[in-house]
C-alpha positions as CSV (number, residue, x, y, z in Angstrom):
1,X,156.4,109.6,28.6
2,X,154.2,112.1,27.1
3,X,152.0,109.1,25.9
4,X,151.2,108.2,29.6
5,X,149.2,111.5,29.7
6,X,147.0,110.8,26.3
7,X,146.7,107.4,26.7
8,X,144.5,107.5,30.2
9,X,142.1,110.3,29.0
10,X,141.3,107.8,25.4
11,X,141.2,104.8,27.9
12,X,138.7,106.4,30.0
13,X,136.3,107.9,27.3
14,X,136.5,104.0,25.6
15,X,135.4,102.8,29.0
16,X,132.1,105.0,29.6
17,X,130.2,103.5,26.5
18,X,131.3,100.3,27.4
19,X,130.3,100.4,30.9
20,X,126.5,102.3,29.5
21,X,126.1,99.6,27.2
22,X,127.2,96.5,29.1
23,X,125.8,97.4,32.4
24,X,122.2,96.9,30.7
25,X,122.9,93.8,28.8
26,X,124.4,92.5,32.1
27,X,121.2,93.1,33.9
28,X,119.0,91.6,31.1
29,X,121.4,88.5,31.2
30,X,121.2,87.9,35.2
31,X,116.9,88.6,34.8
32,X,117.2,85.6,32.3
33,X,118.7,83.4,33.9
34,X,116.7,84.1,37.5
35,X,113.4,84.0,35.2
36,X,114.4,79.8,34.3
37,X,112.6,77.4,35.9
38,X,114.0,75.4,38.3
39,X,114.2,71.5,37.2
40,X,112.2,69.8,39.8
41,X,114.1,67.2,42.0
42,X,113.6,63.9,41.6
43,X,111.4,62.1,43.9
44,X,114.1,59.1,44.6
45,X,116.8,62.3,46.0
46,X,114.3,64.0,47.8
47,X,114.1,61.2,49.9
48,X,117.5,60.3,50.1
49,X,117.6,64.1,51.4
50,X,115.0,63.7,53.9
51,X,116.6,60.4,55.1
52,X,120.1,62.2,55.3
53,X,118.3,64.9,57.1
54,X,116.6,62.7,59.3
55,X,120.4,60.8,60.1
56,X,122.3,63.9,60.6
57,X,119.5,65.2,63.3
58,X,120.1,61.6,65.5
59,X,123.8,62.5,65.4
60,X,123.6,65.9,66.4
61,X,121.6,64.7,69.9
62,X,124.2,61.8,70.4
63,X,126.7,64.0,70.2
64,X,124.6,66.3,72.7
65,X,124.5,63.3,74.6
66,X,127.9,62.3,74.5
67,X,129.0,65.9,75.5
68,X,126.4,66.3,78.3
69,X,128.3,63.0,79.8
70,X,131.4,64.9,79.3
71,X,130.5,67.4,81.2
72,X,129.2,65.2,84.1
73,X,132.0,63.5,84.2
74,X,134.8,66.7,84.4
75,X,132.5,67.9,87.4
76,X,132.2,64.5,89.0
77,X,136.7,64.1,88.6
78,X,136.7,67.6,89.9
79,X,134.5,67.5,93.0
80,X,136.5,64.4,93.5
81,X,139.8,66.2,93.6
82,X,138.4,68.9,95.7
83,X,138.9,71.7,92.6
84,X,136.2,73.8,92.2
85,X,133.9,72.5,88.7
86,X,134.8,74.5,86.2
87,X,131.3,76.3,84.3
88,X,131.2,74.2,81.5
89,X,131.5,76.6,78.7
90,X,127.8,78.0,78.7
């Protein structure tokens, strides 16, 4: 048990010059790599990209569409039944 009590006095005096000396090579790593150039992308993926971009746009105002119908519909059923419409989640 006594060996508890020396052991984490040595362990922390090991760590502080690992931690002084690694902290700067750590920093000199990560400015490295964020000094790389980037590789440039290829013009055939760019645009796939756009075109992907472009397709994902036209389904995001269908589905605006399609939920704007939805909502038409609920207060058409629901006048219809005499209910008050509900708001519609805005």
């Amino acid at each position: 048990m006594a060996i508890d009590g020396v052991l984490v006095p040595i362990v922390m005096f090991s760590m502080i010059p690992v931690v002084a000396i690694g902290v700067p090579i750590a920093r000199a790593y990560a400015r490295r790599l964020e000094s790389r150039p980037v590789a440039a992308i290829p013009s055939d993926v760019s645009a796939r990209l756009e075109r992907i971009e472009q397709a994902v746009d036209a389904i995001a105002i269908e589905m605006e569409r399609v939920s704007e119908g939805q909502r038409f519909t609920t207060k058409l059923l629901s006048e219809r039944a005499g209910l008050p419409a509900s708001s519609g989640g805005s």
